[in-house]
N, C-alpha and C positions, 0 to 999 in steps of 0.2 A: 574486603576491598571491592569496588564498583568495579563492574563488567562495562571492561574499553572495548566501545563498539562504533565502528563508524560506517555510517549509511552515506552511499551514494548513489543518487539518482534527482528522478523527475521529480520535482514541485507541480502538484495542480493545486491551483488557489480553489478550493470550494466553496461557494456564495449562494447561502439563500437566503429567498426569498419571500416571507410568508405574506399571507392575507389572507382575508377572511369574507366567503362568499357572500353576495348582498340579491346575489339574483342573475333574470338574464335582460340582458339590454333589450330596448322593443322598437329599435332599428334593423338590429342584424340580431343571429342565433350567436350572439358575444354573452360570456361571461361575464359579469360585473362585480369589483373586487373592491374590498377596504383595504389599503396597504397598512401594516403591523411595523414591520420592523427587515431589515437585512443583515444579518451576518456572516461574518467568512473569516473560513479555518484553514488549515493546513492540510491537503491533501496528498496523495501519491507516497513519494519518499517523504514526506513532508511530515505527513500522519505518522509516520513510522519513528521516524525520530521523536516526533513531540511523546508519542508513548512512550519511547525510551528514555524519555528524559522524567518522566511520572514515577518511574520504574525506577528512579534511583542507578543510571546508568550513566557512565565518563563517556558522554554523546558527541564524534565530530561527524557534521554534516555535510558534506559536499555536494550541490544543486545548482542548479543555472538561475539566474536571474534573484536579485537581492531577498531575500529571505531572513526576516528577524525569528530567532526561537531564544526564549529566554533560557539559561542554564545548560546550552550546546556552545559546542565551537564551532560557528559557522563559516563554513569558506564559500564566495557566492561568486557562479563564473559569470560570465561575459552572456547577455542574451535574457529575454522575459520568461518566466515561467509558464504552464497552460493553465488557462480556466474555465471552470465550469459554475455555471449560474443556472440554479434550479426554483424553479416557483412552486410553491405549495399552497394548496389554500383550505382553509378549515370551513366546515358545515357542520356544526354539530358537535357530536362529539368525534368525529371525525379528521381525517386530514388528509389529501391528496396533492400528489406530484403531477402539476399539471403540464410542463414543458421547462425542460434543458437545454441551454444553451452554453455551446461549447464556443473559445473566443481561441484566438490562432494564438502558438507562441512564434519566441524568435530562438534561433540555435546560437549554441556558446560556438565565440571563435574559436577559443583557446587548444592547440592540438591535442594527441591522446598525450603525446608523450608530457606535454605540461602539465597536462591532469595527473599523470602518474605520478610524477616525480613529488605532486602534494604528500603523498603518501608516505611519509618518511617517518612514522614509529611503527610498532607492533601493536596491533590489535586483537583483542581476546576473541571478534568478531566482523567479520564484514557484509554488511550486505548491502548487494545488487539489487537496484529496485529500479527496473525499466519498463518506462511505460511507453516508450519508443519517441521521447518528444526530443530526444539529441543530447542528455546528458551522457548517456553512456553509450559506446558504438561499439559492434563485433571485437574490433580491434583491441579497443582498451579493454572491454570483459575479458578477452583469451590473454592482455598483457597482466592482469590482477592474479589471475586463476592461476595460469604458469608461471607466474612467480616462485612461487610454495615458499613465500617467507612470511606468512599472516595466518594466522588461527582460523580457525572454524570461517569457512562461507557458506553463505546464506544467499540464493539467487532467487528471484521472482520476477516474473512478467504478468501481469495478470490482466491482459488488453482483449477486447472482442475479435483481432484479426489471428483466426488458427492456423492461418498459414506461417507463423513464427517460429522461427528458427530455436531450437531449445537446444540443440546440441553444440550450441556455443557454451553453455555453463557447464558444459562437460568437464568435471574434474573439483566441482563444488562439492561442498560438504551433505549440503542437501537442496533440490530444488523444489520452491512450494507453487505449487499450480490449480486452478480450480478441476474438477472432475471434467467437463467441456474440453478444456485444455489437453488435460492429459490424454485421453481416448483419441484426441487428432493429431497429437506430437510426436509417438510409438518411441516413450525413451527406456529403455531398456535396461542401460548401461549406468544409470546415474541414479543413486538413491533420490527418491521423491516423497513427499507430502500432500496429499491431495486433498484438498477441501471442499466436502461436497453441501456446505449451504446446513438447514437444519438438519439434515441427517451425519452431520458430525465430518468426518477426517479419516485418514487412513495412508500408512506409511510403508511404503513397495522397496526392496532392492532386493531382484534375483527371484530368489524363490520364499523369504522374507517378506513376509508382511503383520502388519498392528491394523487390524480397526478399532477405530472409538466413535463411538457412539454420539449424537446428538444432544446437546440441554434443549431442554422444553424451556423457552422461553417468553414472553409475549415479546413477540417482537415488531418494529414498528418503523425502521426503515433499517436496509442491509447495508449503505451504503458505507465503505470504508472498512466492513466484516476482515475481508481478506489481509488489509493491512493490519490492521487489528493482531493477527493472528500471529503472524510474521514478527513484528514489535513484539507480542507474548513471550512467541516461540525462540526469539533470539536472546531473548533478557532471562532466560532461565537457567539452570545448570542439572545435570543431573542425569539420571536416566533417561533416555527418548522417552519410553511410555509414560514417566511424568510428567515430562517437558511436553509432550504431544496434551495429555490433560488441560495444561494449563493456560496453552493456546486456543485449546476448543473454549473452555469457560469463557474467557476474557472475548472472544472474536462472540460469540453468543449473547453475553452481556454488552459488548457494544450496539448490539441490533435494537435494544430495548428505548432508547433514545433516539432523537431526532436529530443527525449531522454527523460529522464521523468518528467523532472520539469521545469517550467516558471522557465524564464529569469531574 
């Protein structure tokens, strides 16, 4: 039977950009580009679902602002999702990310307790995926968590502000964080996963702990790795140190391609 799992969080729409260098202008020290083509995927909680839905997973999704995923149940609150528009441009055999641009979202009206109440089966899995753009707030994480009527949770934030609060997922099944993350957050108390880029991963509670090691990959852009991992790590079963295995692979072979999700 498929592993019922349902994600709620941020949507970032990820949009790129590509082109392909042609030189530099001989007005200004400007760039000069061929435009290729633009595409755009599903990022944040967004990426996490859609691998779960690759993965042969019973996917509901819960996100702010309309969201199409083919083979989930999507429930889309009130409000725009965030975007990121990245340009890259090829030389060669080459390719470079030359400027991101981040576009504002809008916050869901809808209260926690209306969010909650969407919540109304048993899930083999839940995961928390805050990127702080307004799907999910203190309140409704600590009302999911103290519930204790829902299988295995799964928390992440994986944002460049370390001053975030992590001991709100206090009482989660496991919390996944990058290495950065962790060393600024001092969580003590809460089994963790820590993903430290190509040197692989590593799993802490107490006096407990698993490293695993990094694949040698060629890799060729990181971005979406973490979610990556998260999607892996939640759609598996089994013992951690397998399950930890087959997040690292997967979150490593995402890196080897261009945008955020295997093919």
């Amino acid at each position: 039977m498929a592993k019922r799992i349902l994600v709620i969080g941020d949507t970032i729409i990820d949009e790129t950009v590509d082109t392909t260098a042609l030189g530099l202008s001989l007005e200004s020290p400007t760039l000069k580009v061929s435009y290729d083509e633009t595409k755009k995927e599903l990022g944040g909680a967004g990426n996490i679902a859609k691998n779960l839905v690759k993965m042969g997973c019973d996917v509901t999704f819960i996100t702010t602002g309309k969201v199409e995923l083919n083979g989930a149940n999507v429930i889309s609150l009130s409000g725009t999702p965030h975007k990121k528009t990245r340009y890259w441009v090829e030389h060669g055999d080459s390719k470079y990310k030359v400027l991101q641009v981040n576009h504002k979202e809008s916050k869901r009206s809808e209260t926690d307790d209306h969010v909650f109440s969407m919540i109304d089966i048993h899930y083999d899995c839940i995961i928390l995926s805050d990127y702080r753009k307004g799907t999910l707030s203190t309140s409704l994480i600590k009302k999911i968590i103290e519930s204790g009527k829902f299988g295995e949770i799964v928390s992440m934030s994986q944002v460049s502000d370390l001053g975030y609060d992590y001991s709100i997922f206090s009482g989660s099944s496991f919390v996944i964080l990058n290495r950065k993350e962790y060393e600024a957050c001092g969580l003590d108390n809460i089994p963790c996963i820590v993903t430290c880029g190509e040197s692989g991963c590593f799993y802490v509670d107490g006096d407990v702990t698993i490293n695993k090691e990094g694949i040698c990959v060629n890799s060729v852009d990181t971005t979406g790795a973490g979610d990556c991992f998260v999607s892996a790590f939640s759609a598996s079963s089994g013992k951690l140190e397998d399950r930890l295995d087959i997040a690292n692979e997967y979150a490593a072979k995402s890196t080897t391609v261009h945008g955020t999700q295997l093919q």
